[in-house]
Structures are given as C-alpha cells and as structure tokens.
C-alpha positions in Angstrom: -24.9 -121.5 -159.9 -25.0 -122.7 -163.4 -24.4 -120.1 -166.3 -26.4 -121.0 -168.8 -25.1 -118.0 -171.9 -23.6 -114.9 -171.8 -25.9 -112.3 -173.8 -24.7 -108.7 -174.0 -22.5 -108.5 -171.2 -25.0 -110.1 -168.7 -24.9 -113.7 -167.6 -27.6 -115.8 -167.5 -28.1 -118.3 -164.8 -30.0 -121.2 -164.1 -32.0 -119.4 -161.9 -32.3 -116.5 -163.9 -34.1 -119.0 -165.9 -36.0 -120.2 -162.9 -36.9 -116.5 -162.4 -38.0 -115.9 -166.0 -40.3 -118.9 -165.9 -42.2 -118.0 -162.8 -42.4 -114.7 -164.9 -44.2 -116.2 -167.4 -46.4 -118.5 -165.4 -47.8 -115.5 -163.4 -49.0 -113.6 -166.5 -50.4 -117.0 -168.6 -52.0 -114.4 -171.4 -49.2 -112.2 -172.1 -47.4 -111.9 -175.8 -44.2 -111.9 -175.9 -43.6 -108.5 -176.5 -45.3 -107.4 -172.9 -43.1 -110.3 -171.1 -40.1 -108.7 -172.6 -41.2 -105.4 -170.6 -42.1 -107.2 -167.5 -38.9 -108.7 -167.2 -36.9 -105.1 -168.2 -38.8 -103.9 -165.6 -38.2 -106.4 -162.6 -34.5 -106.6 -163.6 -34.4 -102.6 -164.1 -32.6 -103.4 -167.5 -32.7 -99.9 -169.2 -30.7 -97.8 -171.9 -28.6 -94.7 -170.6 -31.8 -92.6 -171.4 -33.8 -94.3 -169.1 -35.6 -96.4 -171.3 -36.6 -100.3 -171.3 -34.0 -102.3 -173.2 -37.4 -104.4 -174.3 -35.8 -105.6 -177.5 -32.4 -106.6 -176.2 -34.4 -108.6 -173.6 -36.8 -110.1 -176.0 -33.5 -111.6 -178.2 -32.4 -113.2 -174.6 -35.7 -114.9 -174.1 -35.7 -116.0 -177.7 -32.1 -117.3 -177.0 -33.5 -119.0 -174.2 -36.8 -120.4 -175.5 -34.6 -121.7 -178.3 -32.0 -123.8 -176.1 -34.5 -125.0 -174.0 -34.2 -123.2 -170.7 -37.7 -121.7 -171.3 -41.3 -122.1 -172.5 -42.4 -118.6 -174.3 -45.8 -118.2 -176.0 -46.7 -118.6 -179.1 -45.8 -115.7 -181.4 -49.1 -113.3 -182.2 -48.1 -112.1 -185.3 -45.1 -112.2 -187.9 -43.0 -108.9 -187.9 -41.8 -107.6 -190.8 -38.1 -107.4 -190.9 -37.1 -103.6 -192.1 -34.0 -104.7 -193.0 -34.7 -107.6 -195.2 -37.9 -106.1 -196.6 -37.4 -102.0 -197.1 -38.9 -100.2 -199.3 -36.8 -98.5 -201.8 -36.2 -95.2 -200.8 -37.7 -92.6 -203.0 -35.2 -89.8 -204.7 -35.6 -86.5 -203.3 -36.1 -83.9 -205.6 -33.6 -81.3 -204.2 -31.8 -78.0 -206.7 -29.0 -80.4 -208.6 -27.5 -76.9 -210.3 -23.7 -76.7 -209.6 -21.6 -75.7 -206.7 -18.5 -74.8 -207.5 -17.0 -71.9 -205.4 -14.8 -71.3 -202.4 -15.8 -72.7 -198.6 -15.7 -69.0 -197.4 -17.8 -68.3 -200.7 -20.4 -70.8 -199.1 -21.1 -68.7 -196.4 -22.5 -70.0 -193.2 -23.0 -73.9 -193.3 -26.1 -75.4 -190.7 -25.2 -79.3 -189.6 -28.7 -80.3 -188.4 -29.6 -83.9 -186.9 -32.6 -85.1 -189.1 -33.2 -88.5 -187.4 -37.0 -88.4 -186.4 -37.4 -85.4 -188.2 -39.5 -84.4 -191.2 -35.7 -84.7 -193.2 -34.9 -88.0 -192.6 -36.9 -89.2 -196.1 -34.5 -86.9 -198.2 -31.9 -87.8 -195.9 -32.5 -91.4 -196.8 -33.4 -90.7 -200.4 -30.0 -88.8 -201.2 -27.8 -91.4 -199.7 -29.5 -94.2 -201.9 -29.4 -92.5 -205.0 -25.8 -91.0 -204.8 -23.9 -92.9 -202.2 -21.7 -96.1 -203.5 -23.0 -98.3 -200.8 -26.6 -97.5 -201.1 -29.0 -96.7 -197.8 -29.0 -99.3 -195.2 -31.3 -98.6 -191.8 -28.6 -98.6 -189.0 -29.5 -100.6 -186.1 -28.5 -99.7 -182.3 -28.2 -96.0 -181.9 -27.9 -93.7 -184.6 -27.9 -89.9 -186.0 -28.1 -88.7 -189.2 -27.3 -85.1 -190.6 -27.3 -82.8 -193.5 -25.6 -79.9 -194.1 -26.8 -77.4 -196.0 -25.8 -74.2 -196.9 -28.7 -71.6 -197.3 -31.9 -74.4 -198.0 -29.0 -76.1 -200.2 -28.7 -79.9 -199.2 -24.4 -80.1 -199.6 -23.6 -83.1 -197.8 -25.2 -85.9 -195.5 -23.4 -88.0 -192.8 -24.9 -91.0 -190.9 -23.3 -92.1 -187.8 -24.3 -95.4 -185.3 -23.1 -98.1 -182.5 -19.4 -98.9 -183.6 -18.3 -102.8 -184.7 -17.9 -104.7 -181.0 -14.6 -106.8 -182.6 -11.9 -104.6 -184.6 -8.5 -105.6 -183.7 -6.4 -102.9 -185.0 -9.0 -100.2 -183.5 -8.7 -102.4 -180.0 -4.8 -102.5 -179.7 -4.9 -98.6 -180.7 -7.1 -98.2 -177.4 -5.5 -100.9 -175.3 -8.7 -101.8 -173.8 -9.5 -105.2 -171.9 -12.0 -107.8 -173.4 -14.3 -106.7 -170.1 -13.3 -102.5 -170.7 -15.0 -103.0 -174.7 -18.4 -104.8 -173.6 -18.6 -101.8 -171.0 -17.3 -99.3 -173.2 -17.9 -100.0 -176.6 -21.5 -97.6 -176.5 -18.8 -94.7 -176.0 -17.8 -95.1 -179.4 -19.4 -93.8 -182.8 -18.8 -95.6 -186.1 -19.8 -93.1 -189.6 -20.8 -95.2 -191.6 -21.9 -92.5 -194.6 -20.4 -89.3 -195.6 -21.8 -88.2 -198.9 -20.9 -84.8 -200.7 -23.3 -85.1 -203.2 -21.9 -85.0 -207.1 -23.1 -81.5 -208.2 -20.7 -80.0 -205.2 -17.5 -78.7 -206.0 -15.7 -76.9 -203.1 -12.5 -77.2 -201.8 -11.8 -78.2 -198.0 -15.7 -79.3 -197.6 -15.4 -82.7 -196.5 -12.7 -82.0 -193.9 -14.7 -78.4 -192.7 -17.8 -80.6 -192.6 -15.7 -83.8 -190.6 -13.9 -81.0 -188.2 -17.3 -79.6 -187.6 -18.5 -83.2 -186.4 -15.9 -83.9 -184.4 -17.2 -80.5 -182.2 -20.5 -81.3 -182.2 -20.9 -84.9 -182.4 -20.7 -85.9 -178.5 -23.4 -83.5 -177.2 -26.1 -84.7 -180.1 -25.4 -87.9 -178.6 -25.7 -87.5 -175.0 -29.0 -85.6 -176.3 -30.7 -88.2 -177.7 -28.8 -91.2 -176.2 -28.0 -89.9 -172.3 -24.1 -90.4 -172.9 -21.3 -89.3 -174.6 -18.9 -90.3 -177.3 -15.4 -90.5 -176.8 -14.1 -91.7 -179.9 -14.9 -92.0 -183.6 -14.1 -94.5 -186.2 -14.7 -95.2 -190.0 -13.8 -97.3 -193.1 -12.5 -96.5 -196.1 -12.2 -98.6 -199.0 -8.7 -98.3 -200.8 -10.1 -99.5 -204.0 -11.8 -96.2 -204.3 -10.3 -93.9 -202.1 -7.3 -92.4 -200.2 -9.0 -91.1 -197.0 -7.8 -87.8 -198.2 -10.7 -85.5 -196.2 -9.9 -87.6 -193.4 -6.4 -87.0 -192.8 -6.7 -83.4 -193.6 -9.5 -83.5 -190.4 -6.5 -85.1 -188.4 -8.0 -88.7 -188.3 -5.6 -91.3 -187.6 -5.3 -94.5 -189.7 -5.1 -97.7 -187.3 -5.1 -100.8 -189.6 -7.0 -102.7 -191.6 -10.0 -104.7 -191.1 -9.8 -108.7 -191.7 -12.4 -108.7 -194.8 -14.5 -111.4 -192.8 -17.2 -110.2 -191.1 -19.1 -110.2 -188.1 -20.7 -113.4 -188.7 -17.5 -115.1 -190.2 -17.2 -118.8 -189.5 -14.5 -119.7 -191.9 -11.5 -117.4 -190.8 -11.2 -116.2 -194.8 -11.8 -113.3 -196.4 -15.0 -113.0 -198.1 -15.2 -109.0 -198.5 -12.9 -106.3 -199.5 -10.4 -104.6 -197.0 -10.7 -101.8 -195.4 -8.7 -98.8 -194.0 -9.8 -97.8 -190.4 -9.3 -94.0 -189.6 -10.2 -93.3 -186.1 -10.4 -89.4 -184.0 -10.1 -89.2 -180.2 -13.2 -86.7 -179.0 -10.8 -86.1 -176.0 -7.5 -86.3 -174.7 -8.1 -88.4 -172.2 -9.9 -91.0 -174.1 -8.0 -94.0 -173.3 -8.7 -93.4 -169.5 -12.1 -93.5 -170.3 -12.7 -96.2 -172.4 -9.8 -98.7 -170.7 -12.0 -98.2 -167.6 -13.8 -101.3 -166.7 -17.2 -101.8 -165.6 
C-alpha cells in the first residue's frame, strides 16, 4: 500500500485516495466545505471535544487535489484570510489613572477567560495598543485572560497550541519524534503577557504567572476536552531578563534557532530567543514521552 503524504500524524494512502474520490463522486454537488465534513465524519476524525476536525481535513484534500491524487470542486467563493487581512483592532477605552501600590494593597485579583466572550475586543484592543509585538489572532486552540482587580483591567495573557519543532524544549522532555506528534496538544505556549504601563506593583507578574500555572489546565480541558501538562514561552533578551518568570519558578531550557517554522535556508533570519518552560505536574515526562 502506497503512502502517498504524511499530514498531521495520519498517513495517507493510495487508497485513502481511492476512498476520498468515490467520496466525491457520490455527492457530485457538494462544495468543498460539506466534503470536508463528509469525510470527518466517515473517518470519525474529531478534536478531543468531540468535534469535526473539518478544517484540518479540508488542508489534506487541498494537499491532495494539489499533487494530483484527487479531483475537488471548484471553489464557491474566496475566503478572506483573518490573518492577512484583520482589521485593526480598536483601543479600548479602559481608567489609564496609576497603579502604584502593594499586591496585598490590590486586594482580591479575578483571572477570567474572555475568549468568546463580550471581553475579548478589549482584550484584543489592549494588547495592540500596549504590547511590543502587537495583536496577532492565534491559530489552533487558544485562551485569553484579563485580570483585573475590582472592574480595573491590570494585566492580559494569551495562551495557544505550542511550536511542533523546538529542540532545546524537546531534549528537556526526552520525547520521541512519534511521543511529540501525539503529544504536542498537551502542551500550551503564552505567547502574551501584558502588565499594562499605568501598573506599578511589585510581584504582579509572577502572582499573576503562579496563578496560571493553577488554573491554566482545567480552562483547557473546559473548552478543549484535555489537559495541559506543560507550559512554555519566549523571551527576548534584547529587551528583557525573564525576571517574573524565574521568580514564578519557570525553568530556562535554551534558545531558539532564530529561523522559523517555515525556514528553508538553515540561517537566522529573526532574533533569538530564551525559552522558559513550567511542568503542570510532576509526572510530566511520563505523560508526554508516552507514545500514541
């Protein structure tokens, strides 16, 4: 039996491709979009909630259609792609006055997930106008929070699926190339933390990343149907130490190559980074080295 590509830890076959265009033949007036489902459905392809992985499967059938090995439908209409053509997110208009007191001073802080919610604008709208690296929409699964203390906005964090390749994270787990591609949805990569400017408190940033660490797994398995057994971040040494991060006990693991996902030249085309990392459990490597 021919294998034909490997796409997301599944491979494809030549008669997978056999099976796919019997598919398409028995539903001639179909779009792509309900062939996607269709096939989801007969090969019971689903997300750990439960639902279709319709998009992951359309990608495959593009890959397909693409190389040959199949004959979709025309598309029926051009989609918009969010992240090439966003719309600028609008700046909140949140209380800017000064914080500058003590964490106790602060008083009970609320760390709420805003993803889906009627928050997520000023969610998105505070990390654009005050955070370095501006607002990208994550792809893959994803929370975002804010903490606030009172109806006070303090901080925002955005977390979503970790990088699949990351050497120095990779030896620090001792996984197998198979354990990852099972494993690698156990995994949560922040990629924001913003204190916004007008906040002055001592100890926030690690409070707010040791209140994370509690919390962080069973938002996930909420939303997503699974846990998370390990979390990772960059840091740029250019502009900072990782300070709040050690003081929350996060370990540093390495550096990142400066390349890329997409790299085809095997040089550096983007700054360093430092990659700080915090086991959810003790038994993490158990769990993540396990293969499939």
């Amino acid at each position: 039996m021919e294998s034909l590509l490997r796409f997301r830890g599944r491979e494809i076959t030549d008669q997978d491709a056999v099976f796919i265009r019997a598919l398409i033949a028995r539903h001639p007036g179909a779009s792509r979009y309900l062939l996607s489902k269709k096939l989801c459905e007969a090969w019971d392809w689903r997300q750990q909630n439960g639902a279709l992985r319709d998009m992951v499967c359309r990608s495959l059938m593009l890959s397909l259609h693409r190389a040959g090995h199949i004959e979709l439908p025309p598309p029926r209409f051009k989609v918009r792609n969010p992240l090439t053509h966003r719309a600028k997110q609008a700046r909140p208009q949140v209380d800017q006055s000064p914080v500058q007191t003590s964490l106790k001073a602060l008083g009970p802080l609320e760390m709420r997930q805003v993803r889906r919610t009627d928050d997520e604008p000023m969610f998105n709208g505070l990390i654009e106008a005050h955070h370095y690296l501006g607002y990208t929409q994550p792809v893959g699964e994803h929370l975002k929070f804010v903490v606030r203390a009172g109806s006070r906005p303090l901080a925002c964090l955005a977390l979503s699926s970790a990088p699949r390749h990351l050497g120095p994270r990779d030896r620090y787990i001792g996984w197998s190339a198979c354990a990852r591609r099972a494993n690698i949805r156990y995994l949560a990569y922040n990629s924001r933390f913003l204190i916004l400017p007008w906040v002055r408190v001592p100890h926030l940033a690690s409070h707010i990343l040791g209140r994370l660490a509690r919390e962080i797994s069973s938002h996930w398995e909420r939303v997503y149907g699974h846990p998370v057994y390990l979390l990772e971040t960059f840091v740029d040494p250019e502009r900072f130490r990782g300070t709040c991060y050690r003081a929350a006990n996060w370990q540093y693991v390495g550096q990142t190559t400066g390349r890329g996902h997409n790299d085809h030249t095997n040089r550096p085309n983007r700054p360093l980074k430092d990659i700080y990392v915090y086991a959810l459990t003790k038994r993490f490597r158990v769990s993540l080295q396990a293969a499939a």
